[in-house]
N, C-alpha and C positions, 0 to 999 in steps of 0.2 A: 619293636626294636629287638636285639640281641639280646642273647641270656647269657651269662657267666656265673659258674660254680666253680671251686674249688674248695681246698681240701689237702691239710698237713697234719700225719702224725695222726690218722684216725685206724684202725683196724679193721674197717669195711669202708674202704675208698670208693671201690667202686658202686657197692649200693647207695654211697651219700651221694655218690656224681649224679648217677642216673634216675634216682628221687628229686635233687636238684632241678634235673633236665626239665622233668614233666614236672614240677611245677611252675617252671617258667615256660609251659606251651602259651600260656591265654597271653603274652605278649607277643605273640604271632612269629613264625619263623618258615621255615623254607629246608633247611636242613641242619642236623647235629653232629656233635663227636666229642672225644673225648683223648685227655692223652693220660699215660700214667706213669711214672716215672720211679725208678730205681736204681742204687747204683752204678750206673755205667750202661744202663737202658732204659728206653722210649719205643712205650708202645702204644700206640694210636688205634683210632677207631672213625671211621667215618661215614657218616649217611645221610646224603640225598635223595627223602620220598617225603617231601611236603611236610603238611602234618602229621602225617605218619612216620617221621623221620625218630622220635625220639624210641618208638616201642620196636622198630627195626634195627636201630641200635642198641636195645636188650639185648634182641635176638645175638647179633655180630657179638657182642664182647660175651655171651657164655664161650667163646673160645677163649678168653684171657688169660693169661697166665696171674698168679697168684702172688703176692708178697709186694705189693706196691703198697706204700703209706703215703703217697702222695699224689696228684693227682689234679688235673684242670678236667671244665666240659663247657661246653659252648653250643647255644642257640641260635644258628644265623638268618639274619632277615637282611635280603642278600640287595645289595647299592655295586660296587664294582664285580663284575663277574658272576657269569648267570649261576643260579642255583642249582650247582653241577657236584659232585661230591668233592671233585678237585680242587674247588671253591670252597668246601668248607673248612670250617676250623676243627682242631689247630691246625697250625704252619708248626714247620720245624726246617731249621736252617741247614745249609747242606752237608754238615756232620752227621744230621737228623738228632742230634744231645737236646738241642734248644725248643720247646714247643712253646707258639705263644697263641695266645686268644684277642680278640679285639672287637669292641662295639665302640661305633662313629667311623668318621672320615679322616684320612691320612690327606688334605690336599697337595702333599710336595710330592706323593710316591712316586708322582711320573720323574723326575728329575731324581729323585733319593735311588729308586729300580735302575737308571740310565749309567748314574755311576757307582751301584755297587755291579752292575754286569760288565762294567770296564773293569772291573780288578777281580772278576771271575768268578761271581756267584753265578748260580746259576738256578731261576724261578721254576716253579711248576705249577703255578696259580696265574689266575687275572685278575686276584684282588686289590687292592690297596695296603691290604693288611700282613701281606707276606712279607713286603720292605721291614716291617719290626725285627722280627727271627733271624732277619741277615744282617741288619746292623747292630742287634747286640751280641752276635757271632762274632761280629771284626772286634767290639770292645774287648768277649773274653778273650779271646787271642792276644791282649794286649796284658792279660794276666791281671784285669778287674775283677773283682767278686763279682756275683749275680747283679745286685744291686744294685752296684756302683754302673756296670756295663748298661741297665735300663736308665739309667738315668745318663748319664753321656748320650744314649741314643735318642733318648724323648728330646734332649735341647737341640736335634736333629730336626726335630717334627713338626710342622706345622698342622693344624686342624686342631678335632674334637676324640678323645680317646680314654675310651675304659679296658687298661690291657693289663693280663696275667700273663707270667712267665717261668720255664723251670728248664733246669738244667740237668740231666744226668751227671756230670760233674758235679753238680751240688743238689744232691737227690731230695734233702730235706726240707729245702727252702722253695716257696712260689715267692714271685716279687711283682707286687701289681703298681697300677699310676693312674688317676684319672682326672681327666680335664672332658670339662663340659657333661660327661657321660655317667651314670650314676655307678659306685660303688659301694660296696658294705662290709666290714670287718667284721666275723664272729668269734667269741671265743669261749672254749668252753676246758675242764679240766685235759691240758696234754695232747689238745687239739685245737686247730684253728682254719676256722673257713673265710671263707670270700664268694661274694655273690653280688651281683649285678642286683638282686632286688632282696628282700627280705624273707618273702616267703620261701625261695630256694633253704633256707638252713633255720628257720623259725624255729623247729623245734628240736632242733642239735643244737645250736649255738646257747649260750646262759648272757652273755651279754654282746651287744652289740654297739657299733661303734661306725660314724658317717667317714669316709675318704673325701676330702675338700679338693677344689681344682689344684692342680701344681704339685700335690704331694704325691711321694712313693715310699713303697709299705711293703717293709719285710717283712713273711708270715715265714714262721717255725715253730713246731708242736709247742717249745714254748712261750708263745706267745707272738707279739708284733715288737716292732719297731716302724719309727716315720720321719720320714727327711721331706724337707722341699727341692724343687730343682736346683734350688744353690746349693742342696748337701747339708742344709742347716737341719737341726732336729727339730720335731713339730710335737705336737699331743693331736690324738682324733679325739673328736668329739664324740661322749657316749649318749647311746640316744634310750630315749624311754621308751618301751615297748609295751602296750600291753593288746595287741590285736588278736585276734585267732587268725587262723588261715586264710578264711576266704576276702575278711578285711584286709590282710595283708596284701594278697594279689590285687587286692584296689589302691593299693599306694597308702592307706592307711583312711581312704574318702568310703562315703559313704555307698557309692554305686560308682561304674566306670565313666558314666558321662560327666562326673564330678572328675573324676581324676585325668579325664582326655583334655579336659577343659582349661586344667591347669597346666597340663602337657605343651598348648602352644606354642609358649617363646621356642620350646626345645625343637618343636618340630619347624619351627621357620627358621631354627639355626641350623638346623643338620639339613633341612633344602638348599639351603644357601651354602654350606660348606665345599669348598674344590669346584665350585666355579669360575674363577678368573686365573688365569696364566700369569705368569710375572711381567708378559707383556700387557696385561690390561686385557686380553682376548678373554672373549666370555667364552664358554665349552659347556658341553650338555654329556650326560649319560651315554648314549649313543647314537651317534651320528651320520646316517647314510646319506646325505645330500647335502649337496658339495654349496662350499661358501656363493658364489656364483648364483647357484638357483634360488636361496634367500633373499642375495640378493635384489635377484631377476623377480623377486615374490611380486605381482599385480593387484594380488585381493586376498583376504583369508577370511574364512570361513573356522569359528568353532563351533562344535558340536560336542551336547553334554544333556545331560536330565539331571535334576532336584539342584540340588547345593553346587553341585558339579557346571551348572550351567548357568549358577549366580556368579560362581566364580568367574566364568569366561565372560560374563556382560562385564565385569569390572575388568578383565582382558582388554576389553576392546577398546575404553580409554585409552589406556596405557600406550597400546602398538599404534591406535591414531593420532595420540599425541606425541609418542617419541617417534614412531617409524615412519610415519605420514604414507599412510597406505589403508585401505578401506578394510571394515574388519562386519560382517554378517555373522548375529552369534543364533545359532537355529538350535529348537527344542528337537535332539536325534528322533525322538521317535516320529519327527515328523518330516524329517529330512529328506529322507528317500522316497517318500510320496510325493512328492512334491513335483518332482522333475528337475531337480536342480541342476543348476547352469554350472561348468566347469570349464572355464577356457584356461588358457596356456599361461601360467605364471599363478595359478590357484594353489593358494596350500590351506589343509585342513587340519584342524586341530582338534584331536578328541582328548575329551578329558572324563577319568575315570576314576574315584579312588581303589577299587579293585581290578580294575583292567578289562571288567567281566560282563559288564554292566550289555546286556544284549541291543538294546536302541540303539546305543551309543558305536556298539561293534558294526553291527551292522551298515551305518550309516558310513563310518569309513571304509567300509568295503564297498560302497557304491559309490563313494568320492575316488576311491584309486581304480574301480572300474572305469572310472569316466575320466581319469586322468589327471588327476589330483596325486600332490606328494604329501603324504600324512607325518603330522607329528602327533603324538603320542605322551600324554602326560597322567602317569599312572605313579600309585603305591608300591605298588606289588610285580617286581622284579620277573620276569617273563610269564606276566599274565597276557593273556588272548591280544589284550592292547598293545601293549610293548610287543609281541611277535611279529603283530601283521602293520607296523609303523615304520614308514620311513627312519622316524629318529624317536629317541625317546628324552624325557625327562621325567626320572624318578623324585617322588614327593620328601620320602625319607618321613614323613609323621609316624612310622611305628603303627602298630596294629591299633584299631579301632573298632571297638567290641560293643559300643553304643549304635542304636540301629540310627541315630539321629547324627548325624555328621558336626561334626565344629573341627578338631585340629587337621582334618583333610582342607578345611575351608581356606584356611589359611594360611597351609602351606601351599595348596592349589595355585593360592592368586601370588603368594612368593614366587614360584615357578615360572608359572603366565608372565610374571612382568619382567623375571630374566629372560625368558626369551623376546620378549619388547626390547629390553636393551640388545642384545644378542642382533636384533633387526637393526635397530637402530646404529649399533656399530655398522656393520656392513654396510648399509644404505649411506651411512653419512649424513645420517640426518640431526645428529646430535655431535657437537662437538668431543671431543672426547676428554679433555676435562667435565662437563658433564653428565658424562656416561658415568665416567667416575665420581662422582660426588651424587649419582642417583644411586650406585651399585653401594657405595656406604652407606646412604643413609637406610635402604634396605636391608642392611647387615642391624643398625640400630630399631629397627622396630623388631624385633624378640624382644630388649629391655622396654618398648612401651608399653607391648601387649604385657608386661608382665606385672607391669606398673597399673595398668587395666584392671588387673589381676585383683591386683590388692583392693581395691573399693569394693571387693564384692557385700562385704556386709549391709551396704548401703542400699543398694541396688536389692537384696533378698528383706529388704525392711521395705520399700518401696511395694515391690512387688506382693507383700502380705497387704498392704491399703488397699489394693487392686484386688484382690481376690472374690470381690465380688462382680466383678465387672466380666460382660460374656460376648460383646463384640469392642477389638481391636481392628485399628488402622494404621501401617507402619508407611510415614512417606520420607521419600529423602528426593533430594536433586541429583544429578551426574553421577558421582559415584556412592552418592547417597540411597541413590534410588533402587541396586543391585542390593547394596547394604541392607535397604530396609527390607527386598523381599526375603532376604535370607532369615531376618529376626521375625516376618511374620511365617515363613515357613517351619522356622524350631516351635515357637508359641503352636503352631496348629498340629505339631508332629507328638509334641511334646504331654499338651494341655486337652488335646480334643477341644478351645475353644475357638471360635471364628475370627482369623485372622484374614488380612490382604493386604497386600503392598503396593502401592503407589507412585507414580513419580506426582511431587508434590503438585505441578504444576496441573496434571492433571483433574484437580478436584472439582473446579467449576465445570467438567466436563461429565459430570455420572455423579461423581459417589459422594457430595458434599448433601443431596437429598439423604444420604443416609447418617448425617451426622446430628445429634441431638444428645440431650442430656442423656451419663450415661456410658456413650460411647467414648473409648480411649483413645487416642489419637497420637502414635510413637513418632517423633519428627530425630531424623537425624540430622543435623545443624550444625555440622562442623568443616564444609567448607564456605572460606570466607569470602571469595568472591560470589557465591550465590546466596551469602546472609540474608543479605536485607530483603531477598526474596520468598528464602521461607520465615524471617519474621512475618510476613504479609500472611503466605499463607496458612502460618498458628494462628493470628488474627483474626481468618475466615474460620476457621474451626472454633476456637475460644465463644466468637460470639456467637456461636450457636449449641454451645453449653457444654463441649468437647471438654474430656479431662485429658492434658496435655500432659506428656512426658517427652522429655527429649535430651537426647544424647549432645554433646555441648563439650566443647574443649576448657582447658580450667583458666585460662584467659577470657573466657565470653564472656562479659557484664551485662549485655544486654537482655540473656535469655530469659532471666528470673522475671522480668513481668508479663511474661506472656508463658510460661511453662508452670505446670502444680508442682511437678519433679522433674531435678534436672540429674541425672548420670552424668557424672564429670569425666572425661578422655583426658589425656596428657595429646597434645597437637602433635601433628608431623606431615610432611610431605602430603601435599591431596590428595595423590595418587594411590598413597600407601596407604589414607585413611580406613577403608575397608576395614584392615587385620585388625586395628584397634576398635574401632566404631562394634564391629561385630559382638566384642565379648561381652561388654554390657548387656547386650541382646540375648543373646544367649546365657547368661545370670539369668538372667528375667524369665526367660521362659521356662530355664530349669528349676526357678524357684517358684512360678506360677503353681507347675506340673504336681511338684513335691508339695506344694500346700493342699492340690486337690488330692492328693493319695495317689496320683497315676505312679506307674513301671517307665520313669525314665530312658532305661535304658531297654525296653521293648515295649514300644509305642502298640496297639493294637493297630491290627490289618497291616502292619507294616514287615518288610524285610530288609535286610541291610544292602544284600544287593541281587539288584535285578535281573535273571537270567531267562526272564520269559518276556514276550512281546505281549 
């Protein structure tokens, strides 16, 4: 996700910006800049070269001019408008006084952009995020302080947003807000910073201090003040710190796949954010085929490898059950050998969390050879995916530094199943009441998964009893069954031990000869129209000396006599089970991993993404 620094009332602004910068690269970005401010001038800096972007922006600002005590800088990991420098941050409004920074999604900016360019702004960006700088422009013109003008403009805003703001009129004040998006107050003698994460100002700042949703926070050399959006005055919470640096860029966890893991709910809420119009209309990232040909869809085919293509088999429930239309989900690398069939009304779906993933590219280039309209569901903002796709839908999980995938997982199949509904509107296959009441309750699984979240202690006690155990077997039903390959593909990524997944039903047919005292046996169990099916078959495993573990909603009663350990889920929507089903499994295997001494977060023989055949 995005980085924010800032920076009031220091004497080397710009070294503390561009120190800030780079340490907030390992949260992945696309392009940087910086703005600096004094009285009665803004002077910016900006650069668009990947991950190169932060030490080219060295380079750029040795021209800077000198005497600025204040001062933003920003790390973009680019959702509306491609990773263009034009695109990056800061915005500055069309006075060019006002520079503002922003991590998350603005969902109204189409309609906030529409009527601030009826009363004569005028944009130079495709972001979402440029609408801020011009509506706290129209405030101070209205003769509000800084503050007061961000805060009038935020009760403006709909979505998710961590945004800093500064005025040349008011050279000594930044004034930041955040909701949903994390921010951080530091403060130290006659200076005071801001940063989107900790390690940006860890060892400037002397104490530190958390920004809560709804609050905004005047920073001046001395010191802060905090209002909520009513204007009422707040206290931050001061937090305890005692990390070094490189614990710090892990969120305060012990390795990255500890910290992505609890990333989730965030990352399935910033997928979901500025999807639906006021009409109910679902909308994607971008868009090149016309409502019509969705329509007109006859068959879809997804195409994806590892995680990527667990996620698209839990796809293909979803688009058969809401859009009622055939869904074929092919392992890419095996796609184009194949000879695959593509007739008139075929749409393909690649799914990538880097975009880069060669099988996967590949394979949609030989579906649009053949006359397929591709969509495109990637992380990573005009990666190879996203260029050569019909349309796209961006994931928004934020960099992922673990070679073992989980919050891609999740937001993947968030994505997947708005475009199911996205079908489902058009076709008419779902009423649209609900459409609406799937598209909410989609919005509420970030609070299950996080709810998930919390039993982890449970689940890392379980997983120590196991630790002797060297063949697992993960089964699940329907969308149990995608679910369970993904929990035995972390356990085998993870652990180095023998994992395989199952549709449960399957077992009387091969792999029940391999079951014997011993062997562990993961049953996902949480939906309830196929219950009493996999009680049957824990039953068939049980009696042949299987140690049972199974994942189970906190309503089940029935599980505890057939299971040794049960992982309790909070219930929700079938369809949505996945997101929440997954985390427990993924505990498990990261705590499996960690008990035998493995490198969590670089699996041997493995890579995080794939660019060779």
């Amino acid at each position: 996700m995005c980085g924010i620094i800032g920076v009031v009332g220091s004497s080397d602004t710009l070294a503390t910006l561009l120190e800030g910068l780079a340490r907030l690269e390992y949260r992945g970005y696309d392009s940087a800049g910086i703005a600096l401010v004094r009285p009665g001038e803004t002077w910016r800096a900006r650069i668009a070269s990947g991950t190169e972007s932060v030490q080219a922006l060295k380079v750029e600002c040795e021209l800077a001019p000198s005497g600025f005590a204040s001062g933003i800088g920003h790390t973009r990991w680019a959702t509306h408008g491609a990773p263009e420098a034009i695109n990056a941050h800061p915005h500055l409004d069309c006075s060019g006084n006002i520079a503002i920074i922003h991590n998350g999604i603005i969902e109204n900016h189409t309609e906030l952009q529409e009527q601030l360019e009826s009363r004569g702004h005028l944009f130079n960006s495709l972001t979402d995020s440029e609408v801020l700088a011009h509506l706290i422009e129209e405030s101070r013109a209205k003769g509000l302080e800084l503050m007061e003008a961000v805060r009038e403009s935020l009760l403006l805003v709909r979505g998710a947003f961590a945004v800093a703001a500064m005025d040349a009129t008011e050279a000594d004040v930044i004034v930041a807000a955040r909701r949903i998006s994390p921010l951080i107050v530091g403060t130290a003698p006659g200076v005071t910073y801001l940063a989107s994460d900790i390690p940006a100002i860890l060892d400037r700042a002397t104490a530190f201090y958390a920004v809560n949703d709804d609050e905004i926070v005047r920073l001046g050399p001395e010191g802060f003040r905090a209002i909520d959006l009513e204007g009422s005055p707040v206290r931050l919470h001061q937090l305890s710190i005692d990390w070094d640096l490189e614990t710090a860029e892990k969120g305060g966890h012990e390795d990255f796949m500890s910290k992505e893991i609890n990333e989730q709910p965030e990352a399935i809420r910033a997928t979901l954010l500025d999807r639906r119009r006021k009409d109910g209309t679902i909308t994607f990232d971008e868009m090149r085929i016309s409502d019509e040909e969705l329509r007109e869809v006859k068959r879809v085919v997804i195409v994806a490898a590892g995680t990527s293509h667990h996620a698209g088999q839990v796809a293909k429930y979803a688009i058969e059950r809401w859009a009622k239309v055939g869904v074929d989900v092919d392992i890419s690398s095996e796609y184009r050998y194949r000879d695959p069939i593509v007739e008139v009304g075929t749409l393909v779906i690649g799914v990538s969390q880097s975009g880069e993933t060669i099988d996967t590219i590949q394979a949609i280039r030989e579906a649009k050879r053949r006359g397929a309209r591709v969509v495109g569901v990637s992380n990573i903002v005009g990666s190879s995916l996203a260029r050569e796709s019909d349309a796209v839908i961006y994931t928004r999980a934020g960099l992922e530094v673990s070679v073992a995938s989980t919050k891609a997982f999740v937001a993947q199949v968030a994505a997947l199943e708005v475009l199911a509904l996205r079908l489902a509107q058009l076709r008419e296959t779902l009423p649209p009441h609900d459409v609406d009441a799937l598209f909410k309750g989609l919005n509420h699984v970030a609070k299950q998964v996080g709810r998930a979240l919390e039993r982890r202690a449970h689940v890392e006690d379980v997983a120590k009893q196991l630790l002797g155990s060297r063949d697992f077997f993960f089964i699940g039903r329907h969308v149990g069954f995608p679910t369970s390959l993904e929990g035995a593909l972390k356990l085998k990524e993870l652990s180095y031990l023998h994992a395989e997944g199952y549709p449960a039903g399957e077992l009387k047919h091969g792999p029940l000869a391999l079951i014997e005292p011993g062997v562990v046996v993961v049953a996902v169990t949480t939906d309830l129209f196929l219950h009493e099916k996999m009680l049957s078959n824990l039953a068939e495993v049980k009696a042949r000396g299987a140690t049972v573990v199974a994942v189970a909603t906190d309503d089940d009663e029935t599980i505890d006599a057939l299971a040794d350990y049960v992982l309790r889920v909070p219930a929700t929507e079938p369809l949505f089970t996945p997101m929440v089903d997954v985390v427990p499994l993924q505990i498990f295997a990261y705590a499996m991993a960690k008990g035998l001494g493995r490198n969590v977060d670089r699996p041997r023989n493995l890579a995080k993404t794939v660019t060779v055949e």
